[in-house]
C-alpha positions in Angstrom: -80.3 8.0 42.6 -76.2 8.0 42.2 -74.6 4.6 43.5 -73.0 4.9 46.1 -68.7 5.2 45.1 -66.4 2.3 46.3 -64.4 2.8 49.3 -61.2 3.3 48.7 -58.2 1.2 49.9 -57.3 2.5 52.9 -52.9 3.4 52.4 -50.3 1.9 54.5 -48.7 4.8 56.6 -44.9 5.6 55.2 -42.1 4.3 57.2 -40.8 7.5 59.3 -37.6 9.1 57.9 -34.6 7.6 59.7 -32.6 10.9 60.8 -29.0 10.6 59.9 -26.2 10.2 62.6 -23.9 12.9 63.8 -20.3 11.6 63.2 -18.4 11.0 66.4 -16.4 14.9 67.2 -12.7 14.1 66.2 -11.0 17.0 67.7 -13.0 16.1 71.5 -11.8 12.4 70.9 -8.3 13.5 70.2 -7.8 15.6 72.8 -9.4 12.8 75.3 -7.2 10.1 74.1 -3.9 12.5 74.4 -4.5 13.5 77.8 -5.4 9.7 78.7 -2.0 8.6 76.7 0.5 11.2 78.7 -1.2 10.4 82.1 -2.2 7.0 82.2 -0.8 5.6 79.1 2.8 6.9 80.4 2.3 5.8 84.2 1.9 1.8 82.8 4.8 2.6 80.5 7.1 3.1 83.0 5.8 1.0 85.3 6.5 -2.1 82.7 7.3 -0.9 79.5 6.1 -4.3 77.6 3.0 -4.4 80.2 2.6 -0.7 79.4 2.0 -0.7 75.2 -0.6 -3.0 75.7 -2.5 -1.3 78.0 -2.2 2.0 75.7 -3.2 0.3 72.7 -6.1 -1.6 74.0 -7.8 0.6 76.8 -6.8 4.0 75.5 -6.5 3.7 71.6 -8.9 0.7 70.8 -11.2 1.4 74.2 -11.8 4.9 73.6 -12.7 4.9 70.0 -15.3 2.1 70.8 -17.1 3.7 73.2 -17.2 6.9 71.0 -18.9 5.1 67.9 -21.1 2.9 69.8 -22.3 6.1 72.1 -22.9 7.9 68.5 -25.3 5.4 67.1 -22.5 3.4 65.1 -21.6 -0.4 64.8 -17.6 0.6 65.2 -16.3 -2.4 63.3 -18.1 -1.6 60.2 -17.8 2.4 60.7 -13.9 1.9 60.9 -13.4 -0.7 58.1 -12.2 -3.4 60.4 -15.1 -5.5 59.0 -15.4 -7.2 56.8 -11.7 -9.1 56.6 -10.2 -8.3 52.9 -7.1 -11.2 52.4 -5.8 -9.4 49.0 -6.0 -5.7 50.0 -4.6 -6.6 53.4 -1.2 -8.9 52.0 -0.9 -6.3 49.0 -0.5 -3.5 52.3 1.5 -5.3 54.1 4.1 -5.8 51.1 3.3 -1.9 50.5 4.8 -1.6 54.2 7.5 -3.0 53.5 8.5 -1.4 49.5 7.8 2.2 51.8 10.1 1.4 55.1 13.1 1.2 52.6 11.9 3.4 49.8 10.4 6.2 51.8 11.1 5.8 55.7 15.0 4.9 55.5 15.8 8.5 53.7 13.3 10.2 55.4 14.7 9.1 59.1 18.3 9.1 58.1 18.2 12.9 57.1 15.8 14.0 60.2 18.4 12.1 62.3 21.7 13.7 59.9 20.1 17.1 61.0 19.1 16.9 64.8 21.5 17.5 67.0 23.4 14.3 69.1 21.7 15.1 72.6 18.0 15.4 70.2 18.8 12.2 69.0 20.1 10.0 72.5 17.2 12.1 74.4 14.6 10.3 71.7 16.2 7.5 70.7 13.3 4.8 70.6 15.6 1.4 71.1 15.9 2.3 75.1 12.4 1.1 74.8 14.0 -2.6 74.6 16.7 -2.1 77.3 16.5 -4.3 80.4 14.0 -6.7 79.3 13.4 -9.9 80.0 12.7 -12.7 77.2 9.1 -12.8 78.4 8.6 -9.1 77.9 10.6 -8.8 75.0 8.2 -10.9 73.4 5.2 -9.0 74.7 7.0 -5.9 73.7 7.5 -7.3 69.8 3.5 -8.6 69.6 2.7 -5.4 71.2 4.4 -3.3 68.5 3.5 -5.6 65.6 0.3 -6.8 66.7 -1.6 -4.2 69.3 -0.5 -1.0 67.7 -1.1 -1.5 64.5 -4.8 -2.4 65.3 -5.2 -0.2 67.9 -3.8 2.5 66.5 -5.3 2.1 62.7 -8.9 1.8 64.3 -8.3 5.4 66.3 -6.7 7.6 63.8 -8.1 6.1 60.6 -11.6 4.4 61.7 -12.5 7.0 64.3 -10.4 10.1 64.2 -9.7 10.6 59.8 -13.3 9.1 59.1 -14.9 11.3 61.2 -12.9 14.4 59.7 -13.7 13.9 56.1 -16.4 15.4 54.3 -19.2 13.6 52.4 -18.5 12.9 48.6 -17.7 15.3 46.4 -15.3 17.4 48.9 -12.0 16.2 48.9 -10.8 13.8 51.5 -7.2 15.5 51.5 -7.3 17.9 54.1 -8.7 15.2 56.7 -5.9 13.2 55.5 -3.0 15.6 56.0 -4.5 16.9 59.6 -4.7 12.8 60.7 -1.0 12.0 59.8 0.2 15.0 61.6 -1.7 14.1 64.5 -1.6 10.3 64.4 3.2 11.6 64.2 3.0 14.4 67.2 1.2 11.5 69.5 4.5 9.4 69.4 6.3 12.7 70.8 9.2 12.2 68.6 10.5 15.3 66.7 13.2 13.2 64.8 10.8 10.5 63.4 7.9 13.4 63.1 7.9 13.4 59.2 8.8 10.0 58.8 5.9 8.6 60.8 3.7 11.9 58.9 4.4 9.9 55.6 3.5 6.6 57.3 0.0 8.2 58.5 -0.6 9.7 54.6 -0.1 6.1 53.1 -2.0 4.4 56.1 -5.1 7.0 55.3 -4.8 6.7 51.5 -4.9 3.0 52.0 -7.8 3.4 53.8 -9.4 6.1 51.8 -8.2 3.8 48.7 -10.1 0.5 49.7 -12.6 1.3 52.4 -10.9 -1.3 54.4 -8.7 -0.9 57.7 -6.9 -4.4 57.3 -4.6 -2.6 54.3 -3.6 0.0 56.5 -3.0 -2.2 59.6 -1.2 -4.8 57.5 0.9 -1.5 56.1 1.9 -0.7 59.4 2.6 -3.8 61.5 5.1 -4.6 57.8 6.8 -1.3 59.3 6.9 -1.6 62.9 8.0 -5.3 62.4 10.9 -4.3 59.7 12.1 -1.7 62.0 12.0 -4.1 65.3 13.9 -6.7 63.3 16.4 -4.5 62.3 17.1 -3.1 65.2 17.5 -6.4 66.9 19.8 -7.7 64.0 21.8 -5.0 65.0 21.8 -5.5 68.3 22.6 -9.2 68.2 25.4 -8.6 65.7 27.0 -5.9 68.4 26.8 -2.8 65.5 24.4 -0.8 67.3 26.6 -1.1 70.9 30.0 -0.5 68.7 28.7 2.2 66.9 28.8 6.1 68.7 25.7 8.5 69.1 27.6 10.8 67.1 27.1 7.6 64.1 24.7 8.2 61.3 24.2 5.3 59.3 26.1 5.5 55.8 24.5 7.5 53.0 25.6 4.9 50.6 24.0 2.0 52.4 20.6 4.3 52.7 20.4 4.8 48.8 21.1 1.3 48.1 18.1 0.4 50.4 16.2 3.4 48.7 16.3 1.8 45.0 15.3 -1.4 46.2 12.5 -0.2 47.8 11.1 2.0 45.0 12.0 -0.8 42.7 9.7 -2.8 45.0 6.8 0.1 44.9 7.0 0.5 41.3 6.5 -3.7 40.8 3.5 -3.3 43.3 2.5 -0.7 41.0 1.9 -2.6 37.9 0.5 -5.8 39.9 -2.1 -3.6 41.2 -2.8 -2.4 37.7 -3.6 -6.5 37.0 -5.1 -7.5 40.2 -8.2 -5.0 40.8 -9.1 -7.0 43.6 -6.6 -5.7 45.9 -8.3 -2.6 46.2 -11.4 -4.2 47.7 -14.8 -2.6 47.7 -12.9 0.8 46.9 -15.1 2.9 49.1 -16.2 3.2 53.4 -19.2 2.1 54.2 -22.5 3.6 53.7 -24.5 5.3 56.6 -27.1 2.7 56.7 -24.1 -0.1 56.9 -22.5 1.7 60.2 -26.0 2.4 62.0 -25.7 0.3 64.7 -29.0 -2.1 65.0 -29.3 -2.3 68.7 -30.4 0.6 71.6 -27.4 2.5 72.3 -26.7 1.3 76.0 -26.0 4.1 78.8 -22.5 5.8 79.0 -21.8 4.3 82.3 -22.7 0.7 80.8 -20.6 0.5 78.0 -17.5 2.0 80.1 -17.7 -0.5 82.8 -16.0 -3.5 81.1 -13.3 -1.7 79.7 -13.1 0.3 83.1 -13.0 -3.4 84.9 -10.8 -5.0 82.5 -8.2 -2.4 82.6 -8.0 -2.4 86.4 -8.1 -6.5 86.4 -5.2 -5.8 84.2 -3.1 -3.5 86.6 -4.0 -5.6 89.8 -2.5 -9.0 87.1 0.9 -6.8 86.5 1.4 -5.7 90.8 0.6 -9.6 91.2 2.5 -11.1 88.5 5.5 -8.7 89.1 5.5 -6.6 92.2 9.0 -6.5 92.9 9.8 -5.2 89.1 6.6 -2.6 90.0 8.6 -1.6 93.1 11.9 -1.3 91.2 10.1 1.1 89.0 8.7 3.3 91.1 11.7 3.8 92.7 13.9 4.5 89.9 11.6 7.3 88.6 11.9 9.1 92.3 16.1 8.6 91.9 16.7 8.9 88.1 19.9 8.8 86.7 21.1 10.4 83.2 21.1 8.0 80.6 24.8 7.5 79.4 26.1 7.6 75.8 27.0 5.1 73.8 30.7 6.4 73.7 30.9 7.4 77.6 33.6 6.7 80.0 34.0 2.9 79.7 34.6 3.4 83.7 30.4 4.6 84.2 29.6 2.4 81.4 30.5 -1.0 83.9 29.2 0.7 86.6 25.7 1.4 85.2 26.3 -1.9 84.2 26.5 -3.4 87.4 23.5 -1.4 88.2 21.4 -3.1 86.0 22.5 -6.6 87.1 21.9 -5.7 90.5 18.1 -4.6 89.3 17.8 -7.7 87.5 18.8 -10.2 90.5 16.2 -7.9 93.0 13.4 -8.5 91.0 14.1 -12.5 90.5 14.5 -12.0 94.3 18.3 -13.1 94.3 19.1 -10.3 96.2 17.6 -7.8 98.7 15.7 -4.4 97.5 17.5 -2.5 100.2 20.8 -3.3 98.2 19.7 -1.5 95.0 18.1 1.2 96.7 21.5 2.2 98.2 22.9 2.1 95.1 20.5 3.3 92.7 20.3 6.8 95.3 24.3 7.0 95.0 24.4 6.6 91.3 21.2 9.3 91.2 23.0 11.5 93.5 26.0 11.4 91.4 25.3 11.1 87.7 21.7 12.0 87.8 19.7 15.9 86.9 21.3 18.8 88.4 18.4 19.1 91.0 19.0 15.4 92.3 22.8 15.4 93.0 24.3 16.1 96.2 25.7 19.6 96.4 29.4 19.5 96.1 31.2 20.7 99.7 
């Protein structure tokens, strides 16, 4: 009689494959966070300008790409790069920011703006954004331009948006790279700093492609957006940019000097990278199993709420904090006048002047709103769009 065989070991069942995630649909995000930044984005804008690129940044920007990755399956601060926090690759961008503003940006800008035509240049002429402002909001302009956008805007186009578009290893990343600078440009709705801020977006994303880290990129771009502001109010402060005419382009001469300086500054970067590996960091994105988020994706509606909530906290703060200026705003966009030139009559010069003092003593409540509405309608009637001036008799 056979003995009986040995039972065998009964096997441990195989962990079930893990499906991969489906990367967040870049074109559908775009598109979503345009329409939100020309509706909404623009509404807060003019209702406080400083107020207003905060709001952009964090609840359209920073809010929108959030909700996107977490909805996909994704932990968003590791899918993007904003985790973990690399010190060397982040100071070596933000010197790179610099070296580029003067190298690259300068020579760029100064023959976009040497080309457009005067009225192309005063109708987008960026500096208006600082005109009027109080201290307060100058200061929340500034941290708003050096601090929110470049976070806010580094995690959309480069975490969420460029990410999203490139292809797995071995394609080439360059084609998702091109197509994100050109969209991260034609969102600022500038045509004479379009291929300066296209440049900006191709070293932001090669930073980014470079390191695997956002922080380079971020740094890169608050080194700009701070270089710029400074310069501007520098220029401001010293009386050049009020003396000067909108017909003025800045000196050739002066923008080559800047030029070798910078490239002088890009090739020393060059060769310290060359000794200092470290600054490129860990060199590559994370992996899939990295950016899979751990937790249950929570419902749509639940991970909208707080940002929904926060931003509407956020509105109700600015009619409470400052209703009059609120007021003001609103009624200058129903009676607008044409912005003058720098060179214009000095006669409408003082009394556009006196317009704005007027504003400015309304909102501290110096003065009653029923004063400047009187004369902000005559000014609009006079000086403002052909539709908005009184017909002639």
């Amino acid at each position: 009689m056979d003995e009986a065989s040995p039972p065998s070991e009964p096997r441990s069942p195989e962990p079930p494959a893990v499906a991969p995630l489906d990367a967040p649909h870049p074109v559908l995000a775009a598109a979503v966070a345009f329409g939100m930044f020309i509706t909404l984005g623009a509404v807060t804008q003019l209702l406080n300008p400083a107020f207003g690129v905060w709001f952009t940044e964090v609840f359209i920007f920073l809010g929108l790409a959030w909700v996107v990755l977490r909805q996909a399956g994704f932990r968003p601060t590791v899918y993007t790069g904003l985790t973990p926090f690399l010190g060397p690759p982040a100071l070596f961008g933000f010197l790179l920011g610099v070296a580029n503003f003067f190298a690259v940006v300068v020579p760029i800008q100064f023959l976009a703006q040497w080309v457009a035509p005067a009225w192309v240049r005063e109708m987008f002429d960026a500096s208006r954004l600082f005109e009027g402002q109080t201290p307060v909001e100058l200061a929340l302009l500034l941290g708003g331009v050096s601090v929110a956008a470049p976070l806010c805007e580094e995690f959309f186009f480069r975490g969420l948006f460029q990410r999203a578009l490139t292809p797995p290893a071995p394609a080439s990343p360059w084609r998702a790279l091109i197509i994100t600078s050109a969209v991260f440009s034609a969102f600022h709705l500038d045509p004479v700093g379009f291929l300066a801020r296209v440049e900006l977006g191709l070293l932001f994303g090669w930073l980014f492609l470079r390191t695997g880290s956002l922080w380079p990129g971020i740094a890169a771009h608050a080194a700009n957006n701070i270089v710029s502001s400074a310069l501007f109010l520098a220029a401001t402060h010293s009386g050049l940019a009020k003396d000067a005419g909108t017909d003025d382009v800045t000196d050739w001469r002066a923008v080559l000097g800047l030029a070798l300086v910078g490239w002088s500054a890009l090739l020393g970067l060059r060769a310290a990278s060359q000794h200092f590996p470290s600054i490129w960091g860990r060199g590559a994105p994370a992996g899939d199993e990295e950016v899979r988020a751990t937790k249950s994706v929570p419902l749509f509606a639940v991970q909208i709420l707080p940002w929904v909530l926060l931003a509407t906290l956020s509105l109700v703060g600015l009619a409470v904090v400052d209703g009059r200026g609120v007021s003001l705003s609103v009624y200058d966009v129903q009676h607008p006048v044409t912005p003058l030139k720098k060179d214009a009559d000095p006669a409408l010069q003082a009394e556009r002047k006196a317009l704005q003092q007027l504003r400015v003593a309304v909102r501290k409540g110096q003065a009653p709103m029923e004063r400047y509405e009187e004369e902000r309608l005559r000014q609009s009637e006079a000086y403002g769009p052909p539709d908005k001036k009184k017909p002639s008799r």
